[in-house]
MARBA-3410 file (N, C-alpha, C, O; in Angstrom, 1 decimal):
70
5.4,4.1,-9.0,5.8,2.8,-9.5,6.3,2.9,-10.9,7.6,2.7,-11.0 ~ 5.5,3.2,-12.1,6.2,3.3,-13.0,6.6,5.1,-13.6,6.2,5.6,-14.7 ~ 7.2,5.5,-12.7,7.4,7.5,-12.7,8.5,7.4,-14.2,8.5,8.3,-15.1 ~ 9.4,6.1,-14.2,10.7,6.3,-15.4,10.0,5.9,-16.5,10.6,6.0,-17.6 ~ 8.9,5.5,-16.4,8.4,4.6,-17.9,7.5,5.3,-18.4,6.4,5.7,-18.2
8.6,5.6,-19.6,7.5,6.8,-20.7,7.2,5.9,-21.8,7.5,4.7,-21.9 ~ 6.4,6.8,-23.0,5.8,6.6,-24.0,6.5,5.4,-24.8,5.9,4.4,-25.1 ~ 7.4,5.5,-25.1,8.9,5.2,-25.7,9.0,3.5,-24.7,8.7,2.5,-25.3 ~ 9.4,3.4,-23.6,9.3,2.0,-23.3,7.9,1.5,-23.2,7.9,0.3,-22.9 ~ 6.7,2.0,-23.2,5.3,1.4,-23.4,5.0,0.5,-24.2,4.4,-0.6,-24.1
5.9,1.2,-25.5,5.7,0.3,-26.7,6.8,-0.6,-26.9,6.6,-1.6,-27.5 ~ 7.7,-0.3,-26.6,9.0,-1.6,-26.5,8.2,-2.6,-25.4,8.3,-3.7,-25.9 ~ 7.7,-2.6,-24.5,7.5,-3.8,-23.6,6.0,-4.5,-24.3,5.6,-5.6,-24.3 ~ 5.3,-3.0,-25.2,3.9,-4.1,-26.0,4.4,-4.8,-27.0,3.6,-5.6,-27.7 ~ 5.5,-4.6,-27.2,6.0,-4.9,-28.5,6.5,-6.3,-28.3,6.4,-7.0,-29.3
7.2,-6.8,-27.2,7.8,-7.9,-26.6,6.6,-8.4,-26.3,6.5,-9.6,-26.6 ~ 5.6,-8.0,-25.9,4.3,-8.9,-25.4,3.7,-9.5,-26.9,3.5,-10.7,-27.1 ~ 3.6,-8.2,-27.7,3.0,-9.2,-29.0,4.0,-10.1,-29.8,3.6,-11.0,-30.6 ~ 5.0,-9.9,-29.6,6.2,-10.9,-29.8,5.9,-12.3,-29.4,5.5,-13.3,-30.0 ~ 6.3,-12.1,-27.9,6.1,-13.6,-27.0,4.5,-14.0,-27.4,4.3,-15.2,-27.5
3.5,-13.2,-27.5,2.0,-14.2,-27.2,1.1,-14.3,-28.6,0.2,-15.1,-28.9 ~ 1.7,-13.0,-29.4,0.9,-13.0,-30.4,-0.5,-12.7,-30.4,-1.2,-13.0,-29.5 ~ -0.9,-12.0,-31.5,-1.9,-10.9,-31.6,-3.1,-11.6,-31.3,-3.9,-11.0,-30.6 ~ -3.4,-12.9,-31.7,-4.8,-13.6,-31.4,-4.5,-13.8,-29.6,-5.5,-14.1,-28.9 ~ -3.5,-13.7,-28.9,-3.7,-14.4,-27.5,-3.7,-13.1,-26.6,-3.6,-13.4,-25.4
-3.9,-11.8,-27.0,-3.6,-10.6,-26.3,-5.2,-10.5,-25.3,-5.3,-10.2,-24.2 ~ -6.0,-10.7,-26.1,-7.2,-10.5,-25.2,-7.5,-11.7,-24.3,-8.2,-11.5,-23.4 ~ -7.1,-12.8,-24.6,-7.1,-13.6,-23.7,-6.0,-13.4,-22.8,-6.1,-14.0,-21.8 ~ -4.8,-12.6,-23.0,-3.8,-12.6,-21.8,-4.2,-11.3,-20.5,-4.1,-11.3,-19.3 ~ -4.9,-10.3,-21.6,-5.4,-9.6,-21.0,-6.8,-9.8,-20.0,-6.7,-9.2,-19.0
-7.7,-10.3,-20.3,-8.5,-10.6,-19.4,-7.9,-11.5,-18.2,-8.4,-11.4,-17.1 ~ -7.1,-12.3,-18.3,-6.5,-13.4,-17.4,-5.7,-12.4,-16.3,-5.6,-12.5,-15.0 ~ -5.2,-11.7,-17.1,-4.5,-10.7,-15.8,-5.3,-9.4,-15.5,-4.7,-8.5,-14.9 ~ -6.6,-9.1,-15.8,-7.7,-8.7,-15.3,-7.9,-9.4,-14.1,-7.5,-8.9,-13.1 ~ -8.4,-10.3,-14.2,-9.5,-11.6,-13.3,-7.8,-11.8,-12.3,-8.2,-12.4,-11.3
-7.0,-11.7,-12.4,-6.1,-11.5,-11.2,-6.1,-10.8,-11.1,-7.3,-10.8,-10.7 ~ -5.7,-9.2,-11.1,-6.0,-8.2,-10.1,-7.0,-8.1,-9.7,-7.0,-7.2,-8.8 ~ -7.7,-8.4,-9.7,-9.5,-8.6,-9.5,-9.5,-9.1,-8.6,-9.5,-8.4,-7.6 ~ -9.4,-10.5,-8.5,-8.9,-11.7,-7.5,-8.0,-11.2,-6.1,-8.2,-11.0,-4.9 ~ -6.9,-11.0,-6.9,-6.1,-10.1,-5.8,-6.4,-8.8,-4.8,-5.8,-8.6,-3.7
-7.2,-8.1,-5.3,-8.0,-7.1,-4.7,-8.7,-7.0,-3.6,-8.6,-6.4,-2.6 ~ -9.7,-8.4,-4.3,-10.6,-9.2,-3.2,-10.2,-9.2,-2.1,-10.5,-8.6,-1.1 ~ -9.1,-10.3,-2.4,-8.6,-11.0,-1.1,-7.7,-10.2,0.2,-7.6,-10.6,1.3 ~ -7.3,-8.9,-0.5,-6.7,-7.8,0.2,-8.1,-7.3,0.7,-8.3,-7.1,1.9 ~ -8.7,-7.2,0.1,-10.0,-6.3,1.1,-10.9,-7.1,1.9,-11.6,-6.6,2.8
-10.7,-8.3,1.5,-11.8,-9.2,2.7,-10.4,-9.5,3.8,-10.7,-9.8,4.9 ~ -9.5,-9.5,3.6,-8.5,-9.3,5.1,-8.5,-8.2,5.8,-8.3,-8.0,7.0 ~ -8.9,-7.3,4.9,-9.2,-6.0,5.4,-10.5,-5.9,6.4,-10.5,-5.1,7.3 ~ -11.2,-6.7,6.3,-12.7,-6.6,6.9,-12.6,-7.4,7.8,-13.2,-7.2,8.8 ~ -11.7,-8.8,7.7,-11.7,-9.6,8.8,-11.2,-8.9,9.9,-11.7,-9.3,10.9
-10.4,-7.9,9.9,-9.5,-7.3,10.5,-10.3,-6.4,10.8,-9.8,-6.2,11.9 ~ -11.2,-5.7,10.8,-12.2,-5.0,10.8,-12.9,-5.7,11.8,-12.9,-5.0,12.8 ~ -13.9,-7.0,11.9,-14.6,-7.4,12.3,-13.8,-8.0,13.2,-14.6,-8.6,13.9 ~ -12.6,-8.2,13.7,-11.9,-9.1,14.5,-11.9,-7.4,15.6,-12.4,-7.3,16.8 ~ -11.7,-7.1,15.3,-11.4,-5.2,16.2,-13.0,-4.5,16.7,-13.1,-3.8,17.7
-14.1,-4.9,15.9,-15.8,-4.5,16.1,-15.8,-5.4,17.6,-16.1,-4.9,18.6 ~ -15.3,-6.9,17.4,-15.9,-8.1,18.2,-15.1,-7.6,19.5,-15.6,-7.4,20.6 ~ -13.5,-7.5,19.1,-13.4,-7.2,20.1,-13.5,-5.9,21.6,-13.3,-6.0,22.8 ~ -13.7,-4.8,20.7,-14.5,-3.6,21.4,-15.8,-4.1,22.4,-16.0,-3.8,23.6 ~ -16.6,-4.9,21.5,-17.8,-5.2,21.8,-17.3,-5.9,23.4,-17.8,-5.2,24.3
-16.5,-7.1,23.8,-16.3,-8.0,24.4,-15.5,-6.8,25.8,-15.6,-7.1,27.0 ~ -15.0,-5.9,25.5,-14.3,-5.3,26.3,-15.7,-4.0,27.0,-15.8,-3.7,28.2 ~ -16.6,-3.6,26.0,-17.6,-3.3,26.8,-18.4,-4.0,27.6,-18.9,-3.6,28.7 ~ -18.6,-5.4,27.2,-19.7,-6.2,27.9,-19.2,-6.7,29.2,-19.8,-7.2,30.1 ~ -17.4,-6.5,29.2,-16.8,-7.0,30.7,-17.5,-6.2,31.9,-18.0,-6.7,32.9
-17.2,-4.3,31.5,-17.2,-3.9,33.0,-18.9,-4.2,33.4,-19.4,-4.1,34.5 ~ -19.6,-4.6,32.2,-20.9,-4.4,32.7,-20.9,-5.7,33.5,-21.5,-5.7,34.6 ~ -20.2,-6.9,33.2,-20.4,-8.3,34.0,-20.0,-7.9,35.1,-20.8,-8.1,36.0 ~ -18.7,-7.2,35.4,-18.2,-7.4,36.6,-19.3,-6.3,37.7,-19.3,-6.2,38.9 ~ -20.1,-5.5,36.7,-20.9,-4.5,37.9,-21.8,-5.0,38.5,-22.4,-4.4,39.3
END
């Protein structure tokens, strides 16, 4: 994702960050886009588990048939 982005644009893009938000709002911008990937993570991994538990249930339902029909 970032393979072109060396040392050299690191600091040109921190550099535009402390520009636009300024030095007192960096830890608050930073935490806020913490607590979204965070957030974001979540919600990818509990789809992940629904998806999960949707595939457990239905294994389950497909063993419990031949036993009904025996």
């Amino acid at each position: 994702m970032l393979r072109g982005v060396g040392p050299t644009e690191l600091l040109i893009i921190l550099a535009i960050v402390v520009i636009i938000f300024g030095v007192g709002r960096l830890p608050e911008v930073g935490g806020a886009l913490g607590r979204s990937i965070r957030d974001f993570k979540k919600a990818v991994q509990g789809e992940d588990d629904k998806a999960k538990a949707a595939a457990k249930e239905e294994a389950k339902k497909e063993e419990q048939a031949p036993e009904a029909e025996a």
